[in-house]
GUDO-365347 format. One line per field, with one value per residue (C-alpha): x, y, z; residue number from 1. Coordinates in Angstrom, 2 decimals. Example, Ala and Ser with C-alpha at 12.3 -4.5 7.8 and 13.67 -1.06 7.14 Angstrom:
BEGIN
east = [12.30  13.67]
north = [-4.50  -1.06]
up = [7.80  7.14]
kelo = [1  2]
//
This chain:
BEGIN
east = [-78.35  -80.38  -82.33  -79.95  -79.48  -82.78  -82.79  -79.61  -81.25  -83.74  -81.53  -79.60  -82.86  -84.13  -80.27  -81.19  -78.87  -81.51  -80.32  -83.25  -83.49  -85.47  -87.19  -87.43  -91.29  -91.56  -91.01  -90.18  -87.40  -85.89  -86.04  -84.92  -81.88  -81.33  -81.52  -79.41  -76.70  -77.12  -76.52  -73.37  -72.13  -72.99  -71.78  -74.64  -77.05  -80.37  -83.98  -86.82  -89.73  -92.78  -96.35  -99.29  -101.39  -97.89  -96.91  -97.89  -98.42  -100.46  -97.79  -99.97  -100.23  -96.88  -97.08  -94.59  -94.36  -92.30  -89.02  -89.82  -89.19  -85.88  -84.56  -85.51  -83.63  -80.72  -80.01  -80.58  -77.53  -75.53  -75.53  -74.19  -71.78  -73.65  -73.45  -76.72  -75.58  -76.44  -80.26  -83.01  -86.18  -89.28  -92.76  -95.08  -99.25  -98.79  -101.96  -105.43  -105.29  -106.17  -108.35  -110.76  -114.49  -113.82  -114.46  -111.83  -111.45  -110.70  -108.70  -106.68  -105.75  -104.55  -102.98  -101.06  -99.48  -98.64  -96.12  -94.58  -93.90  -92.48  -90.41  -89.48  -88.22  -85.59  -87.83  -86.73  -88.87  -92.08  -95.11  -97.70  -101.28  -104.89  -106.40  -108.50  -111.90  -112.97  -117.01  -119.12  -116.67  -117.75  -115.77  -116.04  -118.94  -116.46  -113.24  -114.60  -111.56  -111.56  -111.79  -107.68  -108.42  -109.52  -106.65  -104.01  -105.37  -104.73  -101.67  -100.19  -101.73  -99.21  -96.72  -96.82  -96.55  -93.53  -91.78  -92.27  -91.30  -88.39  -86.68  -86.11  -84.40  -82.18  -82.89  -85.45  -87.31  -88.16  -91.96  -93.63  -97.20  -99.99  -101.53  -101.77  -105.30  -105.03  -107.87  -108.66  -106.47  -107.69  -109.78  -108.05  -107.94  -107.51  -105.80  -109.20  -109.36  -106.27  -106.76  -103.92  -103.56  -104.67  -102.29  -104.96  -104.98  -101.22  -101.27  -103.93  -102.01  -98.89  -100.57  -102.58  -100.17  -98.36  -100.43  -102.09  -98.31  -97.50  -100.27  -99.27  -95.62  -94.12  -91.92  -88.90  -90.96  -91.84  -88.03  -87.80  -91.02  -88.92  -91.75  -95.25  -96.87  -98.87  -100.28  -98.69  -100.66  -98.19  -100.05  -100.42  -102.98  -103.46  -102.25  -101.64  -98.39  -99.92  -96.29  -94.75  -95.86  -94.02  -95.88  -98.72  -97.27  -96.13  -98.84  -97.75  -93.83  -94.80  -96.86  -93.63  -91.52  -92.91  -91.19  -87.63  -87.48  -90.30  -89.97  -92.56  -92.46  -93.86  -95.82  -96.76  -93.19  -93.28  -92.45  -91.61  -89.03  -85.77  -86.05  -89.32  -88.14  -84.86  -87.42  -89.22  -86.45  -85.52  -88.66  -88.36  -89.81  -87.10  -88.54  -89.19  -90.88  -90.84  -92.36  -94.44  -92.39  -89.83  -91.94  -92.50  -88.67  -89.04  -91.92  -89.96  -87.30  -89.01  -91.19  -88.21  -86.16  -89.12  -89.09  -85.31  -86.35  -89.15  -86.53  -83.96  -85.84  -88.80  -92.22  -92.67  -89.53  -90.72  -91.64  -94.97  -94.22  -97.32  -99.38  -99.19  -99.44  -102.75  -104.14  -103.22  -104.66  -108.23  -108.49  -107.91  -108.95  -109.14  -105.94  -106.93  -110.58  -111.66  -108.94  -108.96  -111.80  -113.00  -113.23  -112.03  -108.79  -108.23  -108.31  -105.43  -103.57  -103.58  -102.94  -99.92  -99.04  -100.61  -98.31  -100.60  -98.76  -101.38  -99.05  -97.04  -99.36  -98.87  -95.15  -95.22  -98.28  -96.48  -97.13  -95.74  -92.41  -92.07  -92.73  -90.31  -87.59  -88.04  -87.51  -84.13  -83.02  -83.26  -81.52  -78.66  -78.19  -77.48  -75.57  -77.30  -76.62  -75.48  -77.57  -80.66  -79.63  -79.52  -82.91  -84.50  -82.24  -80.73  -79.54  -77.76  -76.16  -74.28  -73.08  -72.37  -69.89  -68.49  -67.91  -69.92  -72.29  -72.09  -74.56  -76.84  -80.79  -79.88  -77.67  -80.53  -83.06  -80.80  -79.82  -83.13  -84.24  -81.30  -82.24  -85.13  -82.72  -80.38  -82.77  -83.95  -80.36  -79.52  -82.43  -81.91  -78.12  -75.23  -77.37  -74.82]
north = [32.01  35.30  35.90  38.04  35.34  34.84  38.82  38.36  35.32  37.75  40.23  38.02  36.55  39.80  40.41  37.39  35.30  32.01  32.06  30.32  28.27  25.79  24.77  21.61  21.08  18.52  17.24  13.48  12.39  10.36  13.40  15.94  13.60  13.78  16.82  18.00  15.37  17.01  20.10  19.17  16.93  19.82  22.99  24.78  26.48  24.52  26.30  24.40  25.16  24.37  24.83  26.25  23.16  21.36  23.05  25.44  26.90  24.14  21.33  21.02  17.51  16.78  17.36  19.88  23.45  25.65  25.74  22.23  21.88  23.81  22.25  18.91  19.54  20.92  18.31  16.17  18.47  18.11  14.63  14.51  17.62  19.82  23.72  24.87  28.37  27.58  26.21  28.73  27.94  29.20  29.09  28.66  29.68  31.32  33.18  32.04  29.07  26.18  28.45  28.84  28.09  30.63  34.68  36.66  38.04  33.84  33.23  36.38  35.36  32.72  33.38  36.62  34.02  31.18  33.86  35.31  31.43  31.04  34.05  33.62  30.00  31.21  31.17  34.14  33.66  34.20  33.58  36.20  34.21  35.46  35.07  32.31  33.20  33.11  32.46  35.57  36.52  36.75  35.91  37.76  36.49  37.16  35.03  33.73  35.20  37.29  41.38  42.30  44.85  42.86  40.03  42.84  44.28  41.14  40.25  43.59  42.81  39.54  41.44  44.00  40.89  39.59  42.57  43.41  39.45  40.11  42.93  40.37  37.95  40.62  39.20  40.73  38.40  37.84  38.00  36.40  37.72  36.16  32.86  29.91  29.58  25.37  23.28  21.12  17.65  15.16  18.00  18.72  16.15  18.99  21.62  23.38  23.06  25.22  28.36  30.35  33.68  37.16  39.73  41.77  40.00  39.95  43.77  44.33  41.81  43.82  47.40  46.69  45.36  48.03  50.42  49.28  48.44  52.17  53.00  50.68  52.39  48.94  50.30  48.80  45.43  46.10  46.43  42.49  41.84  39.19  37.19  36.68  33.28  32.85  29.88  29.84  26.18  24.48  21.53  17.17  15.02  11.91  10.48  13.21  16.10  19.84  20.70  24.20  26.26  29.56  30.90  30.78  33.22  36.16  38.68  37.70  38.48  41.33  42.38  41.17  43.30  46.54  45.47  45.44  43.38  41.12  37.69  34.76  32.18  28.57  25.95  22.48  22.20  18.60  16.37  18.45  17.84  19.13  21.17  22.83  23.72  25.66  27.38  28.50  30.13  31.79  33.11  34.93  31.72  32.16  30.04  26.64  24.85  20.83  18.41  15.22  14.30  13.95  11.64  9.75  9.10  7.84  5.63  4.31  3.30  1.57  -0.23  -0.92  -2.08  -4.15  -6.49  -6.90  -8.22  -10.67  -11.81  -12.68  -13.79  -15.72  -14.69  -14.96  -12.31  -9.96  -6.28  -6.56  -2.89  -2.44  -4.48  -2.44  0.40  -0.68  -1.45  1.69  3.82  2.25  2.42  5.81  7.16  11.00  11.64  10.41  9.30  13.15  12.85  9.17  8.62  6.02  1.98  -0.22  -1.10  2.79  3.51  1.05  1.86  5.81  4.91  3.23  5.24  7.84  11.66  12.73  10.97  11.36  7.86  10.77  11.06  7.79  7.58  8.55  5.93  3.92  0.39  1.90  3.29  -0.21  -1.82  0.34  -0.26  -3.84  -3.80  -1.31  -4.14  -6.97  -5.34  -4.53  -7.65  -9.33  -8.35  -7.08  -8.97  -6.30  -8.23  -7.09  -3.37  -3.33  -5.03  -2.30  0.35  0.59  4.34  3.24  0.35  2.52  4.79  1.78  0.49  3.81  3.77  6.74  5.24  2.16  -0.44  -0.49  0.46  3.93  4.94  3.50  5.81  8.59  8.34  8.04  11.30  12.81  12.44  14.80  17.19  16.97  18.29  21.08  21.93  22.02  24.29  26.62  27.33  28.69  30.21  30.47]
up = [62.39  61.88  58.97  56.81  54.84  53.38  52.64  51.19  48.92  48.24  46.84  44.65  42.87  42.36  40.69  38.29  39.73  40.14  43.50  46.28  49.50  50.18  53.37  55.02  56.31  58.24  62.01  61.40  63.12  60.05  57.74  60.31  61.03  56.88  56.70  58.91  57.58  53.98  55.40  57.34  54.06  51.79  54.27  54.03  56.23  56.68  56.93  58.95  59.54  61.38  60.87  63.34  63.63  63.79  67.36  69.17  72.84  73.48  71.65  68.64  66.97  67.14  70.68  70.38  71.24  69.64  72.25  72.31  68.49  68.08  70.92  69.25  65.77  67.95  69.82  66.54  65.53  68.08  67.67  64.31  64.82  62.92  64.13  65.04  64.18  60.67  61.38  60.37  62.14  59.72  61.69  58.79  58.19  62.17  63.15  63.50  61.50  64.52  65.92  63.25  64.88  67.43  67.91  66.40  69.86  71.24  68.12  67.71  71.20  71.11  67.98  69.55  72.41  69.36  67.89  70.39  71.61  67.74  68.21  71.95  70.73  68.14  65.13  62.81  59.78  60.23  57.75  58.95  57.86  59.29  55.41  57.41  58.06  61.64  63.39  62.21  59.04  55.99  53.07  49.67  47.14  44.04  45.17  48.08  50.16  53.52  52.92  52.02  55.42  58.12  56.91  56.75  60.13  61.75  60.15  61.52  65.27  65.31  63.42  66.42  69.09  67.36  67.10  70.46  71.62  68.87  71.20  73.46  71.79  69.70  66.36  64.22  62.00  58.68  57.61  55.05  53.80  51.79  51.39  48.78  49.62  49.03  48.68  51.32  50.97  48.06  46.51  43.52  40.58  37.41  36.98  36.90  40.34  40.92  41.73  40.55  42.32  40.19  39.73  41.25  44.31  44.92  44.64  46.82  49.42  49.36  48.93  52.00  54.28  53.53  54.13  57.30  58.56  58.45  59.97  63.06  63.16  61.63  58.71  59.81  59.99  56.85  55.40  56.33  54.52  52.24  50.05  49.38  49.18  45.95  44.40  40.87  39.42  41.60  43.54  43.68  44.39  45.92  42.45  39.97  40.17  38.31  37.28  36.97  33.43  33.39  30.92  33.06  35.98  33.13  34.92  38.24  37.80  35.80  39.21  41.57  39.58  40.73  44.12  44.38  47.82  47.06  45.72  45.69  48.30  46.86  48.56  47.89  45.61  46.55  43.09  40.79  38.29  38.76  35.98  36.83  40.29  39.09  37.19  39.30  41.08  38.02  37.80  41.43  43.51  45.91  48.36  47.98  50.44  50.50  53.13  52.18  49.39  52.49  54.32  50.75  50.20  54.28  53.12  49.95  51.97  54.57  52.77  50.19  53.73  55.28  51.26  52.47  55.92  53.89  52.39  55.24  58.54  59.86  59.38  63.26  63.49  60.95  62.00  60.01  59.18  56.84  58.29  61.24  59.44  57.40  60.83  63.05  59.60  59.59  63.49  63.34  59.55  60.58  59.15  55.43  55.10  54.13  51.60  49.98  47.45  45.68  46.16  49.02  46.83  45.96  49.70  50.54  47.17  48.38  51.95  51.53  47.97  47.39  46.78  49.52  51.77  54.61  56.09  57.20  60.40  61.79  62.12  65.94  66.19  69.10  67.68  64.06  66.21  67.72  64.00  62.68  65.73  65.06  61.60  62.00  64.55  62.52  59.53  62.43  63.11  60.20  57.26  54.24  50.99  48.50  45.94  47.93  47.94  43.99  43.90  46.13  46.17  42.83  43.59  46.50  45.37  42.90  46.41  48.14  45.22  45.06  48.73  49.33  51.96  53.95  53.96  56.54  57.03  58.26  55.87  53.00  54.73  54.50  51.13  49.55  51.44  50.09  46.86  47.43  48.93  45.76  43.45  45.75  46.50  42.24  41.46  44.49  43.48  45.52  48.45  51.46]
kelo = [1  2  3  4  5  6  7  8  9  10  11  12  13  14  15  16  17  18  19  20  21  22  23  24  25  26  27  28  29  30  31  32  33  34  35  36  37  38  39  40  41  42  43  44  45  46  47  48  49  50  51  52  53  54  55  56  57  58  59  60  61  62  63  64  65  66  67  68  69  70  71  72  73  74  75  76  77  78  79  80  81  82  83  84  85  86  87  88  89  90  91  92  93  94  95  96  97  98  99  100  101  102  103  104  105  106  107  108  109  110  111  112  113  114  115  116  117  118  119  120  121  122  123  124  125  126  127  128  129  130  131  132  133  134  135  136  137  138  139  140  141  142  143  144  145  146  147  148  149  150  151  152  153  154  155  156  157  158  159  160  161  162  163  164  165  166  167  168  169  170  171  172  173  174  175  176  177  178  179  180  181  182  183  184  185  186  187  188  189  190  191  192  193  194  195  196  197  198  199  200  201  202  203  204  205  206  207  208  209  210  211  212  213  214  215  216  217  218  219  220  221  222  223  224  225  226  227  228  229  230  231  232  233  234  235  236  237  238  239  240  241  242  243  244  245  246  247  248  249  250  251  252  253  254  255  256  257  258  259  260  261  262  263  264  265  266  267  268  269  270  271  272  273  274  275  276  277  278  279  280  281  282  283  284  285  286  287  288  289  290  291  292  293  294  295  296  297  298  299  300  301  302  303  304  305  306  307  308  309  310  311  312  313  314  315  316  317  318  319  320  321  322  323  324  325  326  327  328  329  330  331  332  333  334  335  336  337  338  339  340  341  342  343  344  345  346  347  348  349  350  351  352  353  354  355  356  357  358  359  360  361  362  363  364  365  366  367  368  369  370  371  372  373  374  375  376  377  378  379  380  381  382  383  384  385  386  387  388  389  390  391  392  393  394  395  396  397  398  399  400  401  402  403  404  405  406  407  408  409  410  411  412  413  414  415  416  417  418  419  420  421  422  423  424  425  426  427  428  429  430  431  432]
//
């Protein structure tokens, strides 16, 4: 599916209509396989996107690169009958971002050859980010930020690869500009430490890239500029959710408003109330962008599944799903040690619990696949006492007497990452 859609999503929220989208963030095979189903059981196109240290030319961590990811989720969709006509691939933070200790020469590079890759693969929404500094820039003493010119410049150099990559293909993409500027993972524990982004700043991002994007010959690029990302207080920690305040993003929609194809795109959505997010789209965050809280609701119901097995087999047949995953996560702590704080007991709490959910990382982690196989085969091959399923999964039980699911692991996994997708999918509206 080409991008008209999201420009179309665009001009409804900018109609008042509290019409968004939201976008799936993630490359776990459990959540992919969700969300696909939701979009199927719902009839709705699906946005997914993936991220620059996520794949790349080189197959990023996921080990991925970007043809290798859409054919992934399509084949994922084929499998459940799902069209992938209606899957929008979104390649998210593209531009120097891995590439960050090098030259701006190495990293622009490389950077050039990850987009066209992005585009080249069938992604058609494009978030245009070089607001990262590279080796010998200097960032502003005020707002410690990159010069609005040399990040505009450079934004416009990939913007000019994709468009040329983009004539190939035959569908012209949608950009997305600006940056949420996050603090580094497990860095923010008030809401002092959010960073909400000026008026001033958002001006200068779109007045710039503007400017400098005439000055390449990229007007027409510049019609399917749909959003700006923004940080509007919106952010979680490793145990704390900052929650949506409205009246704290007046000066920015009063800044948005001078732009009649503009609307905000939102990071870091992930567990906010239901009420907060259709808020937010109301107040012209037309994008919504969700990922860990996915891999959360996967971790819920695993962990929920693997007190089921506890309670049904052996200990020598058990899948010793958290043990495993304790182990593989101190033999390898890159993925959360720069992030957890705090005690010996505060580490394991956040490991397996925290909203962080840096357990996200260590899914492919071959002895957690074969922990996890092991546990989805002994729940196969027995029969699932209903009574369990309303200790653990009280939400499902109720589909499960209603005969809306069956009972099984699968369908438990399933459901509980559907319930994430229900409250993005009631505060984004009607979007199809």
């Amino acid at each position: 599916m080409d991008t008209d859609l999201i420009l179309n999503i665009v001009r409804k929220n900018k109609a008042g209509k509290g019409t968004g989208i939201f976008s799936v963030c993630s490359a776990n095979k459990f959540v992919l396989k969700a969300a696909l189903g939701f979009a199927k059981k719902n009839d709705i196109p699906i946005l997914i996107e993936a991220t620059s240290n996520q794949v790349d030319q080189f197959g990023g961590y996921t080990g991925m690169t970007p043809r290798d990811f859409t054919n992934y989720v399509e084949t994922l969709a084929r499998e459940i009958g799902y069209s992938v006509e209606k899957i929008i691939f979104g390649g998210d933070h593209l531009g120097p971002n891995v590439w960050q200790s090098e030259s701006e020469k190495s990293a622009m590079e490389k950077a050039k050859t990850q987009i066209a890759e992005y585009v080249k693969a069938g992604f058609t929404k494009i978030h245009l980010d070089a607001s990262m500094a590279l080796k010998g820039d200097k960032r502003n003493k005020g707002n410690g930020l990159l010069d609005a010119e040399l990040v505009a410049r450079r934004s416009a150099e990939l913007c000019e690869i994709a468009e040329k990559t983009a004539k190939e293909t035959g569908v012209k993409p949608t950009y997305i500009i600006g940056t949420d500027v996050p603090i580094p993972g497990g860095a923010i524990e008030t809401e002092n430490d959010i960073r909400i982004t000026p008026p001033d700043e958002l001006l200068e991002t779109v007045e710039t890239t503007r400017r400098i994007f005439a000055s390449k010959n990229l007007e027409d690029a510049w019609e399917r500029v749909a959003a700006v990302v923004v940080q509007p207080g919106v952010e979680f920690s490793v145990s704390r959710v900052f929650e949506y305040d409205s009246a704290k993003t007046v000066s920015l929609r009063k800044t948005l408003a001078k732009y009649d194809t503009l609307v905000f795109e939102a990071h870091s959505t992930d567990y906010q109330r239901a009420n907060k997010l259709a808020e937010m789209v109301k107040d012209n965050f037309a994008i919504l962008k969700v990922g860990p809280w996915l891999t959360f609701a996967l971790r819920e119901a695993l962990f929920g599944l693997e007190l089921i097995e506890r309670e049904l087999f052996d200990d020598n047949a058990l899948s010793h799903l958290r043990e495993t995953l304790e182990k593989e996560m101190l033999a390898n702590p890159k993925h959360w040690e720069k992030h957890y704080g705090g005690s010996e007991q505060e580490q394991k709490l956040a490991r397996a619990f925290g909203y962080s959910d840096r357990i996200r990382y260590y899914w492919n982690n071959k002895n957690v696949v074969h922990a996890v196989d092991k546990l989805l085969e002994n729940l196969s091959s027995t029969e699932i006492p209903i009574t369990l399923v309303s200790q653990y999964f009280p939400r499902q039980y109720d589909e499960i007497r209603n005969g809306e699911i069956v009972l099984s692991a699968r369908s438990l996994i399933e459901s509980k990452i559907d319930e994430v997708f229900t409250i993005y999918k009631n505060a984004v509206g009607d979007y199809r």
